[in-house]
N, C-alpha and C positions, 0 to 999 in steps of 0.2 A: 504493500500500500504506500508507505512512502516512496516507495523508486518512483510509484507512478506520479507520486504529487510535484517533485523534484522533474520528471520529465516533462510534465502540463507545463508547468512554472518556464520552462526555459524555450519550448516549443513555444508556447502562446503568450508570450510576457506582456501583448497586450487584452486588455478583459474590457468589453460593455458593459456600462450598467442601465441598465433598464432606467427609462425617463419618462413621465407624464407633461406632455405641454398644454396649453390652453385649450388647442385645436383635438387633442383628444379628447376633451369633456364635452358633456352638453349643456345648454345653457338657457335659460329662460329668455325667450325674445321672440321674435316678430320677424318675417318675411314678406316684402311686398314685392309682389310676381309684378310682371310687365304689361299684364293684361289691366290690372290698378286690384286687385284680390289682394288681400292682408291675413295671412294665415298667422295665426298664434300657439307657442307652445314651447315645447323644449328645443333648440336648435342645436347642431354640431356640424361645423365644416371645416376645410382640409387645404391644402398648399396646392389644390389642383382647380382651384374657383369650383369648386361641389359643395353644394347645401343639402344635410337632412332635417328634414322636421318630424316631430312627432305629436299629432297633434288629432282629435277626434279618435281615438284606437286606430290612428293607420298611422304608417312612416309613410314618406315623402321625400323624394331627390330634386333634385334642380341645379342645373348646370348656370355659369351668370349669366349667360344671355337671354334666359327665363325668367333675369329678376331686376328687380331694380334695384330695392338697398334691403339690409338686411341689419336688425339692431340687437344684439345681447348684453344680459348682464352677467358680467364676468366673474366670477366670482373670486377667483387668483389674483385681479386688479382691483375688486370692489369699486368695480366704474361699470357704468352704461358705454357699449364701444358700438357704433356704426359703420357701418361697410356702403360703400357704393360702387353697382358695376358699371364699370367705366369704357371708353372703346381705348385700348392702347397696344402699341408695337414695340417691343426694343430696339427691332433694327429701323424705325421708321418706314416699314413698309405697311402690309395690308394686317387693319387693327382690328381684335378682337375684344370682345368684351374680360373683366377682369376684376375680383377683388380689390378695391383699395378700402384701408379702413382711414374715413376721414377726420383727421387730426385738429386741422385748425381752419377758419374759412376767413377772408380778409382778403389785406395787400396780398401777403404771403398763403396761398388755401394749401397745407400741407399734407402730403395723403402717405402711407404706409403700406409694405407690403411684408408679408416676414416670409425665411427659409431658414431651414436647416444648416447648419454646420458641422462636420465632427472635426473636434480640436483634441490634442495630445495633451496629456498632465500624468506627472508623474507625483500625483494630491489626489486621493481617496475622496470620496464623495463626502466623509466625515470631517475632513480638515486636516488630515495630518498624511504624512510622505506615505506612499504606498509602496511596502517593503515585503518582499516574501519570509517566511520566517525561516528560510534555509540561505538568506546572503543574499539573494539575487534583487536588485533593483526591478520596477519592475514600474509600467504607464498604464494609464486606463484610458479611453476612447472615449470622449464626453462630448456627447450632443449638444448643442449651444443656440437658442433663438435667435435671430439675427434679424434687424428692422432694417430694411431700407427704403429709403426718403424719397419721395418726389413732389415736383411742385405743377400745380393742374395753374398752366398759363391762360390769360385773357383770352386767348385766339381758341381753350380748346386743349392743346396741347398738352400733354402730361411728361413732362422731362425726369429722367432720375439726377438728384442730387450726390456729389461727394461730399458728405456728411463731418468734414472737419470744423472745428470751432472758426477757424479764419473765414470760409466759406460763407456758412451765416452770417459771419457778419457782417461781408461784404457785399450779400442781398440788401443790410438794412442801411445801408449807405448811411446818409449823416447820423440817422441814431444809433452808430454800432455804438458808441462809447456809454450810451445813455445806454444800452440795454446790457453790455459789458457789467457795467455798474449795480445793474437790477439783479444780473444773473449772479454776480457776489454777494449781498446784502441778501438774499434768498437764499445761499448755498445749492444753486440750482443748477446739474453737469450737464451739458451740450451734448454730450453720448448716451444721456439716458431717455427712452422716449417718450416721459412723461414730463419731465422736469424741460425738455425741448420744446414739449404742448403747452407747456407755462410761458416759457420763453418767448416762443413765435405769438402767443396770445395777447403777452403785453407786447410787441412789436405792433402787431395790427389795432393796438388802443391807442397809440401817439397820435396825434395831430401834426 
């Protein structure tokens, strides 16, 4: 028994652990289809623009170009988060409809989209270094939600953003320094994407 643990160990030094994100839960909220229908009930959707609902004793799918917007309460954020499906292309060609959850509406209308990442640590899901108990170092494979930004332009247009603190605040032209300001007196991080919903909100309240 221990040779084999000693062989696992060195064979697979790296280990998954099993992760629950938002998008695997369900959630209490509201679907309004594209016909103008508002279905109500528990919702759950996916990185692939699919909606389930569950709602009267039946489940229910809908792909986004069957919907319009789509609103949950989160219960991992303890917010209300809405979605709206948008017509968009990465490569600026021919656009499909698409998830965005929308952030902030104004100068700045900031929309989001998340994916997956697996990132390398060699840090236990507990806090501390992940060590074999026979000497061997050893990493784990850790799943990581990842938001990426876009801004829905005047014309339509839905652009992705590079999400660096210079970036923004080179959108808010003469009030970077004023909103710099806010975003320190607040302890508010430009990387995180609620504290950014704060951020962009008081930008689109200046005069």
């Amino acid at each position: 028994m221990k040779r084999f643990i000693i062989y696992w160990l060195v064979i697979f030094p790296s280990i998954t652990f099993a992760q629950t994100f938002t998008f695997d839960l369900w959630h209490d909220g509201k679907i309004v289809l594209d016909n103008g229908d508002t279905l109500r009930g528990t919702v759950k959707y996916n990185l692939d623009d699919l909606l389930q609902i569950r709602h009267d004793n039946r489940l229910e799918s809908f792909a986004a170009r069957k919907v319009l917007l789509f609103e949950i309460f989160d219960q991992s954020y303890k917010r209300y988060r809405q979605f709206y499906s948008l017509p968009y292309s990465p490569t600026g060609g021919y656009k499909t409809p698409v998830f965005f959850e929308v952030l902030c509406e104004g100068r700045i209308t900031l929309l989001a989209r998340e994916k997956v990442e697996l990132r390398n640590t060699n840090f236990s899901p507990y806090g501390s270094p992940f060590y074999s108990p026979y000497g061997y170092g050893n990493y784990y494979t850790r799943k990581v939600l990842v938001n990426i930004y876009f801004i829905l332009k005047d014309n339509g247009n839905i652009e992705q953003v590079n999400d660096k603190r210079s970036n923004w605040l080179e959108l808010m032209g003469t009030h970077d320094e004023q909103v710099l300001e806010y975003a320190r007196e607040n302890r508010l991080d430009f990387d995180k994407k609620y504290d950014l919903k704060l951020i962009i909100d008081y930008y689109n309240s200046l005069r």
